[in-house]
C-alpha positions as CSV (number, residue, x, y, z in Angstrom):
1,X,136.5,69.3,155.5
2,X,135.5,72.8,154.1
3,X,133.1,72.6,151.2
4,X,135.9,74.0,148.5
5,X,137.5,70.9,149.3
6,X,134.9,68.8,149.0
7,X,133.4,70.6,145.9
8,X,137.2,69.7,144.4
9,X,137.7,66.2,145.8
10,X,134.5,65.4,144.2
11,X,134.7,66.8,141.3
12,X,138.6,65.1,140.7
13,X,136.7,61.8,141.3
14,X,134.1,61.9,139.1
15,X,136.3,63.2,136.1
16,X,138.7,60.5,137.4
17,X,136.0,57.8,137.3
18,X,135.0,58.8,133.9
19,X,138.2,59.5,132.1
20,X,139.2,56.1,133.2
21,X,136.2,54.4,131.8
22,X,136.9,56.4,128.6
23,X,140.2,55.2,129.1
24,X,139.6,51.8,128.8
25,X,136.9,51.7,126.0
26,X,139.3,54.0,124.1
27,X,141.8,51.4,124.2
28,X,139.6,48.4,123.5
29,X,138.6,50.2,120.7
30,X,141.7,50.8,119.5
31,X,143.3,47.4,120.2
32,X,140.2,45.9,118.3
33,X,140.7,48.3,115.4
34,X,144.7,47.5,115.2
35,X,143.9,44.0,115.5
36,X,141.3,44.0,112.8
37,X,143.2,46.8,110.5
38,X,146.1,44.4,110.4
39,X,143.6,41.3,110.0
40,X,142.4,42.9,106.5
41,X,146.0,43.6,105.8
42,X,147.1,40.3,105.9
43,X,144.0,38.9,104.0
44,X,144.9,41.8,101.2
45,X,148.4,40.3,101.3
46,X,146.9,36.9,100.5
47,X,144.9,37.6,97.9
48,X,147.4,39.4,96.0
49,X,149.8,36.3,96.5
50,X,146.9,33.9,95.6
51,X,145.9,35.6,92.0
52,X,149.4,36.1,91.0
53,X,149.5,34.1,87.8
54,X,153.5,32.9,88.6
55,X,152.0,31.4,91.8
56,X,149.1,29.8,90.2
57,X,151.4,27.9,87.7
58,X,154.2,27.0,90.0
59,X,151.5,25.1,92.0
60,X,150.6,23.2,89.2
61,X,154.3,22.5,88.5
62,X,156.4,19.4,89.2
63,X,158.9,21.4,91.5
64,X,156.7,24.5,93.1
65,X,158.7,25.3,96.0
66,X,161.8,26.6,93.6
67,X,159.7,28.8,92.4
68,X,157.0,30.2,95.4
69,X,160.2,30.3,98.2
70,X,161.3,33.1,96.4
71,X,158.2,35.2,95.7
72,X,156.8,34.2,99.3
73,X,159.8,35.7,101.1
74,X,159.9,38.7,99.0
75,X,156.4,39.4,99.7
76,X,157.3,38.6,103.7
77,X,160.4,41.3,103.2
78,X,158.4,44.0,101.1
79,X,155.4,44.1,103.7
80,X,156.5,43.7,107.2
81,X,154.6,40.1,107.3
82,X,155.7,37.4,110.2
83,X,155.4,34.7,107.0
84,X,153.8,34.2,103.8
85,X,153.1,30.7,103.2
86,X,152.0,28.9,100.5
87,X,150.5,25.5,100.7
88,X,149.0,22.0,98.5
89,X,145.7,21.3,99.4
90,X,147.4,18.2,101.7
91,X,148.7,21.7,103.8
92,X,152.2,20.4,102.9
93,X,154.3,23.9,103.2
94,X,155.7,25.0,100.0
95,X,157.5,28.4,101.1
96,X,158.2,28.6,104.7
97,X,160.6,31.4,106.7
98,X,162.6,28.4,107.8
99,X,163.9,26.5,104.6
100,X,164.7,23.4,106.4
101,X,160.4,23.0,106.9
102,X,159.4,23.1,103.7
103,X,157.8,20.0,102.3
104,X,156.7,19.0,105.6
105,X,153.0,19.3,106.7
106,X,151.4,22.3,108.4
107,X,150.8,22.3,112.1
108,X,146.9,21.6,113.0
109,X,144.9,24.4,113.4
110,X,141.7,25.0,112.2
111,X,141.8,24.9,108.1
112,X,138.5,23.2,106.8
113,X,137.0,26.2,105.8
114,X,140.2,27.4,103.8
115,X,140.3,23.8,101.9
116,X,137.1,24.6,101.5
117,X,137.7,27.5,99.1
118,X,136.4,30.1,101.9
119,X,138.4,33.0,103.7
120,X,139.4,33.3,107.5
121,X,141.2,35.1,109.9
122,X,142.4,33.7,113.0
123,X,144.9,33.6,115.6
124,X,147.1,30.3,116.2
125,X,150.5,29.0,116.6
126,X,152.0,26.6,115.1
127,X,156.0,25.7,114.5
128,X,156.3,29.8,114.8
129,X,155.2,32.2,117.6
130,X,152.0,33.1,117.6
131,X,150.2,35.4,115.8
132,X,147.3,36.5,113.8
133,X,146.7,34.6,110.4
134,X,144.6,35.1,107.2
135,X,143.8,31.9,104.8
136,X,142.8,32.1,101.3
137,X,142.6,29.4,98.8
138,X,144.5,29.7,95.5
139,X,142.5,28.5,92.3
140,X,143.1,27.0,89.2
141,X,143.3,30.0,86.3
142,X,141.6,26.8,83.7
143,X,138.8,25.1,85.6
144,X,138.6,27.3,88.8
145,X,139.8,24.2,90.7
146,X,141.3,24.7,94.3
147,X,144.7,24.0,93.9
148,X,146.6,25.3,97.4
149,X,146.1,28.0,100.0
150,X,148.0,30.9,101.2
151,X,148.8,31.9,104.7
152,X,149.9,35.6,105.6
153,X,150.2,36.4,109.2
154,X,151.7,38.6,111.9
155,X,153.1,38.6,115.4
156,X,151.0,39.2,118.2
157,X,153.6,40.9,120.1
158,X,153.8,43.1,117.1
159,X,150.8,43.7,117.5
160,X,150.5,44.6,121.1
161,X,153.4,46.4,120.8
162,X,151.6,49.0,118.0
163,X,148.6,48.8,120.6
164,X,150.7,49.5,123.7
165,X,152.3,52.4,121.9
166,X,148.5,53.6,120.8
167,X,147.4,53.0,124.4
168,X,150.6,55.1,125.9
169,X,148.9,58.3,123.9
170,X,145.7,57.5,124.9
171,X,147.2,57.5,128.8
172,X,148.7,60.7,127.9
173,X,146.0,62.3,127.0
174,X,144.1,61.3,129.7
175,X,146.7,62.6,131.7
176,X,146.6,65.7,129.8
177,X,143.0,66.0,130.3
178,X,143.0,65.3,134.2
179,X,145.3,68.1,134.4
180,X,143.2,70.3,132.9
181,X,139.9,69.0,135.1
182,X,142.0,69.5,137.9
183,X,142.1,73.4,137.4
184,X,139.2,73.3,136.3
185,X,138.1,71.6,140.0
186,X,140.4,74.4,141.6
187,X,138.6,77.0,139.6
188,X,135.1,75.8,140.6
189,X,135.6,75.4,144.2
190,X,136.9,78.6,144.6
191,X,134.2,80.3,142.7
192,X,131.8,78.8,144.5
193,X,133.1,79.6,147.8
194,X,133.1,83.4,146.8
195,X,129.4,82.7,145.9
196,X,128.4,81.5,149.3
197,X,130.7,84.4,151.1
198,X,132.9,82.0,152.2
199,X,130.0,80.4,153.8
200,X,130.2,76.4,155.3
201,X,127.2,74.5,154.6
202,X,126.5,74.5,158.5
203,X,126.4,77.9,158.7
204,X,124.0,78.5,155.5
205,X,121.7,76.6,157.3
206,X,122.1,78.3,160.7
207,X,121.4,82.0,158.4
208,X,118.8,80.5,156.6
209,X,117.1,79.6,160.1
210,X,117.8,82.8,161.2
211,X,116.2,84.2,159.0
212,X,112.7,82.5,159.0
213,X,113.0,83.1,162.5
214,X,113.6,87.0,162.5
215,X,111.1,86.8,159.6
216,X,108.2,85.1,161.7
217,X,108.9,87.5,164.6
218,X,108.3,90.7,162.5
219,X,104.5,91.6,163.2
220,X,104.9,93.2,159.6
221,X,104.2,90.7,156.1
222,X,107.6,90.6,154.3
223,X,107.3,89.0,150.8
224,X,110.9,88.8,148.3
225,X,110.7,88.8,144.9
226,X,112.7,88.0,141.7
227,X,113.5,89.7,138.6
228,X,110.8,88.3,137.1
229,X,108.8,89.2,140.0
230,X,107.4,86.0,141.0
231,X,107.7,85.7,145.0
232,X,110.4,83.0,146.7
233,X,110.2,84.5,150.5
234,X,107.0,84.9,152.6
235,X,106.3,85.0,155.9
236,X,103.4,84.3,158.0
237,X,102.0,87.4,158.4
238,X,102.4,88.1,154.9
239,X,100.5,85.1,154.1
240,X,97.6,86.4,156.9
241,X,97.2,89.6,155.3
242,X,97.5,88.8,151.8
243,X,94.6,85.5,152.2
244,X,97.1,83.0,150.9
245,X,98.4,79.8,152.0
246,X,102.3,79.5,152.0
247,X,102.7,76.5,149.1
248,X,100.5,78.9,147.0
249,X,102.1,81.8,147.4
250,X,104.9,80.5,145.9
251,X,105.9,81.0,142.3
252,X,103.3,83.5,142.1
253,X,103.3,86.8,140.4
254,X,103.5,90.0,143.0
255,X,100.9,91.4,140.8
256,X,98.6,88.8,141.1
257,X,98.2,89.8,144.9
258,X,99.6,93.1,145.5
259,X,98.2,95.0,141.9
260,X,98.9,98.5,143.5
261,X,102.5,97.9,144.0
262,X,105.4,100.3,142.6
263,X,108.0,97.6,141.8
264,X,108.2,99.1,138.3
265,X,110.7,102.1,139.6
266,X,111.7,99.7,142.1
267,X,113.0,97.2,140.0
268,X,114.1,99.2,137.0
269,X,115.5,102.5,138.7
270,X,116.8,100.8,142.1
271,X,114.5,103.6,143.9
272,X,113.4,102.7,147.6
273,X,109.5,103.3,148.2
274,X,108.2,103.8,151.5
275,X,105.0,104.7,153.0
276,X,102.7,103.7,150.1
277,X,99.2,103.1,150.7
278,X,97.8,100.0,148.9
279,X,94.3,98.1,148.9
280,X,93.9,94.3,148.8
281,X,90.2,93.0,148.6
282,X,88.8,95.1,151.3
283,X,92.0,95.7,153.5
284,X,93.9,98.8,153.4
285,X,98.0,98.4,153.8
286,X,101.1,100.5,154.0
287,X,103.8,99.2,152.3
288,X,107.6,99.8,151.6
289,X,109.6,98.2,149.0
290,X,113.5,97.9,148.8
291,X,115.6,97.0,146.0
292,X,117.9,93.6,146.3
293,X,121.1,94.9,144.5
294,X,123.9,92.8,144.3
295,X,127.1,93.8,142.9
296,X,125.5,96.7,140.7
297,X,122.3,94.7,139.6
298,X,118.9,94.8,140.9
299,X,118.0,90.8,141.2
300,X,114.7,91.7,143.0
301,X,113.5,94.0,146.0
302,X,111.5,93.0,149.3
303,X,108.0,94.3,149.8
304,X,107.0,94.8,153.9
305,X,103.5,95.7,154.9
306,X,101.0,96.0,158.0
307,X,97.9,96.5,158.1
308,X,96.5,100.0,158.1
309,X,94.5,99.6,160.8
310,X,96.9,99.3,163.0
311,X,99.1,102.3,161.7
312,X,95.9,104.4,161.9
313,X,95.3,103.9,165.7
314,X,99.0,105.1,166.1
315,X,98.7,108.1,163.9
316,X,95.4,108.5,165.7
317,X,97.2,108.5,169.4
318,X,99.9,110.7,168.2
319,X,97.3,113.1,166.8
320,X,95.0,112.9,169.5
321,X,97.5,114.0,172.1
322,X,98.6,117.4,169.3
323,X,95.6,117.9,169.1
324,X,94.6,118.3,173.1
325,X,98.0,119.8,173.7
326,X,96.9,122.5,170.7
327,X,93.4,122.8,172.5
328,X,94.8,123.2,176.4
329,X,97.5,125.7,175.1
330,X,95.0,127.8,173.1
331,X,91.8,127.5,175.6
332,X,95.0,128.3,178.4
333,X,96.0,131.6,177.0
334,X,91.9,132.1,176.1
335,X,91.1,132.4,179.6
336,X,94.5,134.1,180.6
337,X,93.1,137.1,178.7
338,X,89.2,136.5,180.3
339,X,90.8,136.3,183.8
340,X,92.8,139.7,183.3
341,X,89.4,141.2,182.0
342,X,87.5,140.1,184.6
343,X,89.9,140.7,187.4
344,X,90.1,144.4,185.7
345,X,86.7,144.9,185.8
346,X,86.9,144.2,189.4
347,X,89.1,146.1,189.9
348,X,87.1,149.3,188.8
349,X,83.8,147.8,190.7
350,X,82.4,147.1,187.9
351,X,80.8,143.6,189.3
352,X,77.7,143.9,186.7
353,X,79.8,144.1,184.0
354,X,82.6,140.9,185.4
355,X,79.5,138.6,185.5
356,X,77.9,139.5,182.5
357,X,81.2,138.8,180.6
358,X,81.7,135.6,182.4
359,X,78.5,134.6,181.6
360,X,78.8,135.5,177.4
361,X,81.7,133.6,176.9
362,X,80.8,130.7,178.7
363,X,77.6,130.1,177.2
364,X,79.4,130.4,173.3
365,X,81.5,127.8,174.9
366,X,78.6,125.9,175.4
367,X,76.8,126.6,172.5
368,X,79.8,125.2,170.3
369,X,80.1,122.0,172.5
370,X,76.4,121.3,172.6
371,X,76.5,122.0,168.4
372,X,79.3,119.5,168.4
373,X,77.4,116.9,170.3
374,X,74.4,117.2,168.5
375,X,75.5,116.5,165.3
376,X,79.1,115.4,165.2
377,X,78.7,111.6,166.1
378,X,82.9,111.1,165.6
379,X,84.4,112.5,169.4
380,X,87.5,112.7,167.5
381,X,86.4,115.1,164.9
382,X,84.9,117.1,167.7
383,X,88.0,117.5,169.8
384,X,89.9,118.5,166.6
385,X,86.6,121.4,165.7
386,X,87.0,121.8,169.5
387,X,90.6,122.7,169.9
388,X,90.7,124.5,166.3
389,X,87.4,126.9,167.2
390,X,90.2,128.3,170.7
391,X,92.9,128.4,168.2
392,X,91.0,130.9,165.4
393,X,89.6,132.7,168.6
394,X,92.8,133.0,169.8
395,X,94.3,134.5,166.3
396,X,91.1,136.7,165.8
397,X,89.9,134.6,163.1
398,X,86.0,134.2,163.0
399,X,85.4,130.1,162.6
400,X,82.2,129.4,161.2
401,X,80.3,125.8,161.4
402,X,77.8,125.5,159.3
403,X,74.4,124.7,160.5
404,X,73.6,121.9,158.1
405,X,77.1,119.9,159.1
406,X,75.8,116.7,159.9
407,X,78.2,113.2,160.6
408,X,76.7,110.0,161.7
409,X,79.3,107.5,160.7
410,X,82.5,107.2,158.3
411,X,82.8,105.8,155.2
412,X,84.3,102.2,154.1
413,X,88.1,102.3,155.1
414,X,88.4,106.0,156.6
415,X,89.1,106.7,160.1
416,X,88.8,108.9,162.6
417,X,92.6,110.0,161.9
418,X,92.1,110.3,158.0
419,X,89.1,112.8,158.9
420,X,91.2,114.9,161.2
421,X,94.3,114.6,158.1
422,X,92.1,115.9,155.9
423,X,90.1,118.6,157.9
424,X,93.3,120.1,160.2
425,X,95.4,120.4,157.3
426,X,92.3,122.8,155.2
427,X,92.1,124.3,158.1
428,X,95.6,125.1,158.9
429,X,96.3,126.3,155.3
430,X,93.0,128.4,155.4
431,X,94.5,130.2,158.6
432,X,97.7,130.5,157.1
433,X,96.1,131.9,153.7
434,X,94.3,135.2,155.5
435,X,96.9,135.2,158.2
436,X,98.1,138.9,156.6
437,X,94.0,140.0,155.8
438,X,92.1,142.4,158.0
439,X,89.2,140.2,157.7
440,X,89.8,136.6,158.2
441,X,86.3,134.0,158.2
442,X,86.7,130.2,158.0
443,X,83.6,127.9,157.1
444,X,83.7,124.5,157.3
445,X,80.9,121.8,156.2
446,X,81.1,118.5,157.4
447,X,77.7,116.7,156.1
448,X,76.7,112.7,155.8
449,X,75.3,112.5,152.2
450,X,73.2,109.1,151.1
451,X,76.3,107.9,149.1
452,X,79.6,110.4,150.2
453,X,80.7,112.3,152.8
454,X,81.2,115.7,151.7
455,X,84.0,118.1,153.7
456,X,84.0,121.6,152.4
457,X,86.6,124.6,153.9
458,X,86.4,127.9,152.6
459,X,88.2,131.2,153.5
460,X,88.3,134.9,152.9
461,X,92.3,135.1,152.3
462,X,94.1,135.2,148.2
463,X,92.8,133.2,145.2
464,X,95.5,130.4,143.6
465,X,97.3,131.6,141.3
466,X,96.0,129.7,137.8
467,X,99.6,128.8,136.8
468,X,99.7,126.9,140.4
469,X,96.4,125.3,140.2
470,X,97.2,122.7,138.6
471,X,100.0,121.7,140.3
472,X,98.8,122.3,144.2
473,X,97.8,119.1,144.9
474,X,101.6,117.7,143.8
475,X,103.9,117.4,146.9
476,X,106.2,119.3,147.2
477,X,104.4,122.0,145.4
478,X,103.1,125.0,147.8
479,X,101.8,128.7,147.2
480,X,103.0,129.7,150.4
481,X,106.8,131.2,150.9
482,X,108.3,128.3,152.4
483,X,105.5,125.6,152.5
484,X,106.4,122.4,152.5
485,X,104.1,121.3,150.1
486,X,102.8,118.1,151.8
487,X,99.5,118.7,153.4
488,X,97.8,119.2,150.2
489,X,99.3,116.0,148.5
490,X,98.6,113.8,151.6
491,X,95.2,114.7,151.5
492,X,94.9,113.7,147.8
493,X,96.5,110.4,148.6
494,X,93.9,109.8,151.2
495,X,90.7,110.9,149.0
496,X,92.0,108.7,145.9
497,X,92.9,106.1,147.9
498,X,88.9,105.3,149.2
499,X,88.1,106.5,145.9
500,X,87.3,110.2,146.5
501,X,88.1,113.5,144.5
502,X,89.7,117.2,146.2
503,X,89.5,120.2,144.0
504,X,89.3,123.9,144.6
505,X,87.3,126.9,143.8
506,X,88.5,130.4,143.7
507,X,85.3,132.2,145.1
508,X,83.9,135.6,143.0
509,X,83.6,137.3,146.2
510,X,87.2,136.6,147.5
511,X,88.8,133.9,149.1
512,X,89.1,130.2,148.2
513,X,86.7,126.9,148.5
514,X,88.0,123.5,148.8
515,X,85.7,120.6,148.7
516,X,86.2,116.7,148.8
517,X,83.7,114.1,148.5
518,X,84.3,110.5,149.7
519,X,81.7,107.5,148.7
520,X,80.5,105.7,151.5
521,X,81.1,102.0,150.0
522,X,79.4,98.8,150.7
């Protein structure tokens, strides 16, 4: 049976179960109520009838019944009684609905208490059907003696028939109000099925372990969070990287265990954020977060991450292959142009002259490599200086490495492939900034301080403009005609991620001075 069903089926028999039970104390409730409503009546009726003065007399008279038949059956007629009887204290019947039974003693039912000059109500039958009775005793208006009784009483099947008629409105407003839960059954089902996308129970259950499966199998930690940005979903990994254990994760607060996260535009603005570099503790992580919108509502976003370490030794491969391709194709057109000079100088017999070229440019080849080797412990940084030095040679521009450069080891949390982000992207704008000067010199300082690591590029091309300054290390913002505006901004996020600065200098003598300074850490 499809859940809609169920969900109705249900629903109808619980609303039955209970309107029924309502049902029936309802009309218990009313029976006793009609029952004991016309109980007091009756009693009221007797009282009357008891303190009437012609009644009191005519029981002390030598013929009573000549005068109580007549008062006892207008008081029967006037109020809808069965019988109004009035009675000696030997319960010989003074008025009776029959005539012919008058003067002969009452039927036994239980009276001691009424000759006793108390009130009851009960239900009996004696010479007439039966029905619900209320005795009261009749005193003398001289001594306050007891002198007779009076009975009033009515018809139980009167009775049941005003309860039976209170009972069929009960019935039909149950009716009435099983009707209405029926829609209302209808309603619900249905808008639950929409809910669950017209999903069966079975296959909820087959998603929902789906999707802990494809959530294990992601080598990335995938945490989901609410609108009030407490996490519900985590997976493994997530749990790995993020030092928690899966019951504790739980109900807790994003911010408790991801501080640097931008759920703020996420949540609020429904903007996607990708690629963001976060810390936790002492690990470095990239992150993306997504909003959950549903209908038109954000009701939370999804936050995936990996580990940076693992993203930097792609980035590294990636750049380590542009970077030897950029080295082979500029040392490959390098000696292109030595070949044709030395195979000229062949040509004219000028052997002298071949070797000592080939010999010159060999041994600044070797002088660069063996300055590399010497005090640039990082092979990567070296093949980038490497490959960038037959670049500038290639373009004419004079590349300078200053003696006192000096790297032993990186700081806390940078790599190899932050380094060569940082350093190939001064030195790429540094080319491109004198790429229109006569004179074009590039200096670069790579040296190991006790507590940072200070990079510093300078160049010999046009100061920043002042109005741009400010603004150069935004992304998107460049001072070159069609820059991109990215290299400058990456480099900030690097620097400020380990805790480092990047600003600029325009130099007196011309040109431009970048320098950024990264703490070593514990």
């Amino acid at each position: 049976m499809k859940l809609q069903y169920r969900i109705a089926l249900l629903t109808l028999a619980t609303m039955f179960f209970a309107l029924v039970s309502v049902g029936v104390m309802v009309y218990d409730n009313v029976s006793d109520y009609i029952e004991s409503s016309i109980g007091r009546r009756a009693m009221a009726i007797a009282k009357v009838v008891a303190t009437v003065p012609t009644v009191q007399r005519a029981l002390l008279s030598p013929d009573p019944t000549a005068v109580l038949q007549p008062i006892a059956e207008q008081w029967r007629q006037d109020t809808g009684a069965a019988f109004v009887i009035v009675s000696n204290m030997n319960a010989v019947r003074l008025s009776y609905p029959v005539p012919e039974m008058i003067g002969t003693p009452m039927a036994k039912l239980p009276r001691e208490r009424v000759l006793q000059g108390e009130d009851i109500i009960y239900i009996g039958q004696g010479r007439l059907a039966p029905s619900l009775r209320a005795n009261t005793p009749i005193f003398n208006p001289d001594n306050g003696e007891q002198i007779g009784f009076v009975s009033v009483g009515f018809y139980l099947d009167d009775i049941e028939a005003l309860t039976d008629a209170a009972g069929g409105r009960v019935v039909l407003a149950l009716i009435v109000a099983m009707l209405f839960c029926l829609a209302a059954a209808a309603l619900l089902a249905n808008q639950v099925r929409k809910e669950l996308f017209d999903l069966e129970p079975f296959e909820i259950a087959t998603i929902l372990n789906e999707r802990i499966a494809t959530l294990e199998a992601i080598h990335e930690g995938v945490v989901a969070v609410g609108v009030d940005r407490r996490i519900s979903i985590l997976n493994n990994e997530a749990c790995r990287l993020l030092a928690l254990q899966p019951d504790q994760a739980i109900g807790m607060k994003i911010d408790d265990v991801l501080p640097d996260n931008q759920l703020t535009d996420v949540m609020d603005r429904g903007l996607v954020q990708l690629d963001q570099q976060q810390r936790i503790g002492d690990r470095l992580i990239v992150s993306n977060s997504i909003p959950i919108v549903v209908g038109d509502k954000v009701t939370g976003a999804v936050v995936s991450f990996r580990d940076r370490t693992e993203v930097n030794r792609l980035a590294e491969e990636l750049t380590g292959v542009n970077r030897f391709v950029d080295a082979l194709r500029a040392q490959t057109h390098e000696f292109k142009n030595k070949l044709h000079t030395i195979a000229g100088l062949i040509q004219l017999r000028q052997y002298d002259a071949a070797i000592d070229y080939a010999i010159e440019n060999s041994q600044d080849q070797e002088e660069l490599l063996g300055h590399l080797r010497r005090h640039i412990q990082d092979p990567v940084i070296s093949g980038l200086l490497l490959g960038k030095a037959s670049q500038m040679k290639e373009q004419g521009v004079e590349f300078v490495i200053d003696p006192a450069s000096h790297l032993q080891s990186l700081p806390v949390h940078v790599t190899s492939g932050d380094l060569v982000l940082i350093i190939g992207n001064l030195l790429n704008n540094a080319m491109e900034a004198q790429r229109d000067f006569p004179t074009k010199e590039i200096s670069l300082l790579i040296r190991q301080e006790p507590g940072e690591l200070i990079v510093r590029v300078k160049n010999t091309g046009p100061w920043i403009d002042a109005a741009l300054g400010g603004r150069i290390f935004e992304r998107g913002v460049s001072g070159k005609p069609g820059g991109t505006g990215i290299g400058l901004s990456l480099i900030k996020e690097k620097v400020q991620l380990v805790g480092g600065s990047v600003r600029y200098e325009n130099q007196p003598e011309g040109g431009v001075l970048f320098d950024v300074r990264m703490p070593y850490g514990g």
